[in-house]
C-alpha positions as CSV (number, residue, x, y, z in Angstrom):
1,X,-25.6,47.9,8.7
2,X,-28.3,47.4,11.1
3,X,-32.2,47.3,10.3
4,X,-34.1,50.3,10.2
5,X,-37.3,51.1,8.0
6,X,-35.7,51.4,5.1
7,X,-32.6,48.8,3.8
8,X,-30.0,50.6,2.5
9,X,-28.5,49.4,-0.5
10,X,-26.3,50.7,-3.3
11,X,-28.8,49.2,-5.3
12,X,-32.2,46.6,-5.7
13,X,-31.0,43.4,-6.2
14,X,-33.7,42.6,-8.8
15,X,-33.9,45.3,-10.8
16,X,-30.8,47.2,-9.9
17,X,-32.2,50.8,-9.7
18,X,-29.8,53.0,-7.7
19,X,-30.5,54.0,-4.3
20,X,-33.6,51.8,-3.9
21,X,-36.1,52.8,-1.3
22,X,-37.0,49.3,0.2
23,X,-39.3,50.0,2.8
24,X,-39.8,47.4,5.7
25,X,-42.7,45.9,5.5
26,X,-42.5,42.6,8.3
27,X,-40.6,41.5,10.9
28,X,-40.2,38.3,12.6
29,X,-38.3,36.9,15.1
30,X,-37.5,33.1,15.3
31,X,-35.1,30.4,17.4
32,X,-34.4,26.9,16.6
33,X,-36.2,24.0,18.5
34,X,-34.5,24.9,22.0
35,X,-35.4,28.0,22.2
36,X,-31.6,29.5,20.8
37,X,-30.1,30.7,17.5
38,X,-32.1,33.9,18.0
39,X,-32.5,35.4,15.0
40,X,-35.0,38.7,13.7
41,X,-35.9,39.1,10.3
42,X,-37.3,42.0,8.3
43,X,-38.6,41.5,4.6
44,X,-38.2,44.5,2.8
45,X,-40.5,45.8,-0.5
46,X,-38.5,47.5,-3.5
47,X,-40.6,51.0,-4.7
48,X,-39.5,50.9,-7.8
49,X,-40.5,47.0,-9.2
50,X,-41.5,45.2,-6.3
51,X,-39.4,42.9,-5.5
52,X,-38.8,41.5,-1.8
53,X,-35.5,41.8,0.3
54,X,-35.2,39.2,3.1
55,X,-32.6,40.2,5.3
56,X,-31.8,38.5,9.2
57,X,-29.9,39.7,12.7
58,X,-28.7,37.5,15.1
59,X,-30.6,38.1,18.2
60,X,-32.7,41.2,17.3
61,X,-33.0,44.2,14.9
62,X,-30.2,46.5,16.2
63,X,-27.5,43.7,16.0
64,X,-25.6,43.9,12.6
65,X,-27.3,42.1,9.4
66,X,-25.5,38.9,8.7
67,X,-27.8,37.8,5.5
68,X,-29.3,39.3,2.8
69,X,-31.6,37.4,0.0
70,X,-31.1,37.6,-2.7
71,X,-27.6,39.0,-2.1
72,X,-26.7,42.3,-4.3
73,X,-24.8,41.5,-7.6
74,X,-20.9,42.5,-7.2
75,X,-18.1,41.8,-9.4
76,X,-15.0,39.6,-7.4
77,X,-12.1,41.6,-7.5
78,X,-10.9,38.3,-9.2
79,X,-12.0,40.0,-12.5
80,X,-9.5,42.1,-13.9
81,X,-10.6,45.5,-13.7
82,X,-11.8,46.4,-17.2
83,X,-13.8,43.6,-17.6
84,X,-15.3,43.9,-13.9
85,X,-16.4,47.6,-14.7
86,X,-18.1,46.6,-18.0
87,X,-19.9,43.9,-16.1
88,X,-20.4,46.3,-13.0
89,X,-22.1,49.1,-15.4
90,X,-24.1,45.9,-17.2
91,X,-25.7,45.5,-14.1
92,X,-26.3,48.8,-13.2
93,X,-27.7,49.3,-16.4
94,X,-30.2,46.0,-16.1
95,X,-33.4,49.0,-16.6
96,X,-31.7,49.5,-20.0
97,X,-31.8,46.5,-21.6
98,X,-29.8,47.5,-24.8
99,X,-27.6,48.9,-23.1
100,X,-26.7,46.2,-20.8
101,X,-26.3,43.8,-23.4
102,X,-23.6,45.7,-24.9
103,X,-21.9,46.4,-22.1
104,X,-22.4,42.5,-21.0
105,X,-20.5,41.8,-24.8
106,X,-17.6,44.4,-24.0
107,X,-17.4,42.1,-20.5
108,X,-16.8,39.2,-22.7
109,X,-14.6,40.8,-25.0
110,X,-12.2,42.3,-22.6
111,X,-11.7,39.1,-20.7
112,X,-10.9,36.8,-22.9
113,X,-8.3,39.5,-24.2
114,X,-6.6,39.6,-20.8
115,X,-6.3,35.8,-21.3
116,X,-4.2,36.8,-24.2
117,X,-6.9,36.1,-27.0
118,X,-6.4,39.3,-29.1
119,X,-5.9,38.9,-33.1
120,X,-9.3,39.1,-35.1
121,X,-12.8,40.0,-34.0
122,X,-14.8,38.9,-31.2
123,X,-16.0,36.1,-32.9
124,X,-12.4,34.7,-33.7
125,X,-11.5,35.0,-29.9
126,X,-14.5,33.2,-28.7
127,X,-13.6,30.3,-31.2
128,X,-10.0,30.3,-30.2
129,X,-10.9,30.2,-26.6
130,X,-12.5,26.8,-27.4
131,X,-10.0,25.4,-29.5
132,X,-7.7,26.3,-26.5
133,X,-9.6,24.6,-24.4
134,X,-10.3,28.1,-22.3
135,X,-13.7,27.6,-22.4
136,X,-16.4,24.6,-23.3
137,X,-17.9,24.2,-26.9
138,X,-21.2,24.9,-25.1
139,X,-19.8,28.0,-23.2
140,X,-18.6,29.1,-26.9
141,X,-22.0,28.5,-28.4
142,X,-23.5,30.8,-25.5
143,X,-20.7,33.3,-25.9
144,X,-21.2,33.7,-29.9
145,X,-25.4,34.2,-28.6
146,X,-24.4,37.0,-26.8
147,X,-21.9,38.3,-29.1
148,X,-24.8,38.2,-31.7
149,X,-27.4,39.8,-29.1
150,X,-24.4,43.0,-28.6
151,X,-23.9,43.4,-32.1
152,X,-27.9,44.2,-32.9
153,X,-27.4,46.5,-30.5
154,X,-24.5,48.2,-31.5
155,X,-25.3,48.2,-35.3
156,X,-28.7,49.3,-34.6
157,X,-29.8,46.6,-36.9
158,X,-33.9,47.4,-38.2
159,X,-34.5,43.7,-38.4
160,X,-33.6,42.5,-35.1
161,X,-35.7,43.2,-32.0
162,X,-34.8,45.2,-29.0
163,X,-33.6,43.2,-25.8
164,X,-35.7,42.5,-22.8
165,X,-35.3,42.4,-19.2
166,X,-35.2,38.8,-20.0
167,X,-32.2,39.2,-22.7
168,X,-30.1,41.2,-20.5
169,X,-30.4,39.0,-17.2
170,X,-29.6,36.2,-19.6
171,X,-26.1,38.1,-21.1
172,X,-25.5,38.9,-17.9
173,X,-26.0,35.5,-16.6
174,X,-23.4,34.1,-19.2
175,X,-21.2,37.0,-18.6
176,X,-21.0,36.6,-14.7
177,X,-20.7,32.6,-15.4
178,X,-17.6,33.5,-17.6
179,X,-15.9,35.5,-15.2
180,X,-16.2,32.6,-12.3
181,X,-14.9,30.1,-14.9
182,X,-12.3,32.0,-16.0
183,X,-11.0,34.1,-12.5
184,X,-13.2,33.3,-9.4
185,X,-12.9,29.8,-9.5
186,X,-9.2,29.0,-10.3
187,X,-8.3,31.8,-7.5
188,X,-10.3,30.1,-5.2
189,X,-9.0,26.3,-5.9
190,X,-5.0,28.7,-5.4
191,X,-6.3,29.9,-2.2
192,X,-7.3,26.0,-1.0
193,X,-4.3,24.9,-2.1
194,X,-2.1,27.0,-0.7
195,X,-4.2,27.1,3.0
């Protein structure tokens, strides 16, 4: 993808709307000290909330872009694919904060039954997964947080208040942080190990 006018994305990386139109609004070329590592950069403005897309070229616009800040949120492939497309739809459903918070839970849920935790409720498996050793007593403590935050949701419980933006970036934080723990980060110590 090259720059244009508009940056084409799947989706805004801060608040995940699909098919964002982020219009360029500056560009700016720069080089280091000696006059080389050429770069251009275009800083783009989100239509829907705002929010500014940095993206650079080596050399000048039409050259492919190499950087984009902040990245778009994707799911490794590490993630086994049921828990990847829960946490895929939590993200694209950041705008819907109930709804990304249960969808963030189900992330949880399905994960740490592909690790083979599977008897009892959600609550059991997050506690076994710290008696195993799985996961820390603090990453248990945030799991059981979020497990509590899905379960408003889903039982429509009166007394409890509906998630935020803030809420769901925060599930999905946890949820994202769980899936490196548990699959990105042991496939990429394999890969060192093996190259």
């Amino acid at each position: 993808m090259i720059q244009k006018n508009n940056l084409e994305l799947d989706r805004c990386p801060h608040c995940s709307i699909a098919t964002p139109l982020l219009g360029r609004i500056s560009g700016n070329e720069t080089t280091d000290h000696g006059g080389g590592n050429k770069r251009f950069w275009s800083t783009y403005k989100c239509a829907s909330c705002g929010g500014l897309v940095l993206v650079s070229s080596p050399n000048d616009m039409n050259h492919q872009i190499t950087d984009i800040w902040p990245a778009p949120k994707v799911v490794s492939e590490e993630v086994p694919s049921r828990a990847r497309e829960f946490l895929t739809q939590a993200i694209s459903s950041l705008h819907a904060p109930a709804g990304a918070v249960m969808l963030t839970g189900s992330s949880v849920d399905a994960m740490l039954k592909d690790k083979g935790l599977r008897e009892g409720s959600l609550y059991a498996r997050i506690d076994a997964a710290a008696a195993a050793h799985l996961i820390t007593a603090e990453m248990a403590a945030w799991a059981h947080d979020i497990r509590l935050d899905a379960n408003d949701q889903r039982h429509a419980d009166e007394g409890a208040p509906l998630p935020d933006a803030a809420n769901a970036a925060k599930a999905l934080e946890f949820a994202t942080a769980l899936a490196q723990f548990l699959y990105v980060l042991p496939a990429r110590v394999e890969r060192g190990r093996k190259g």
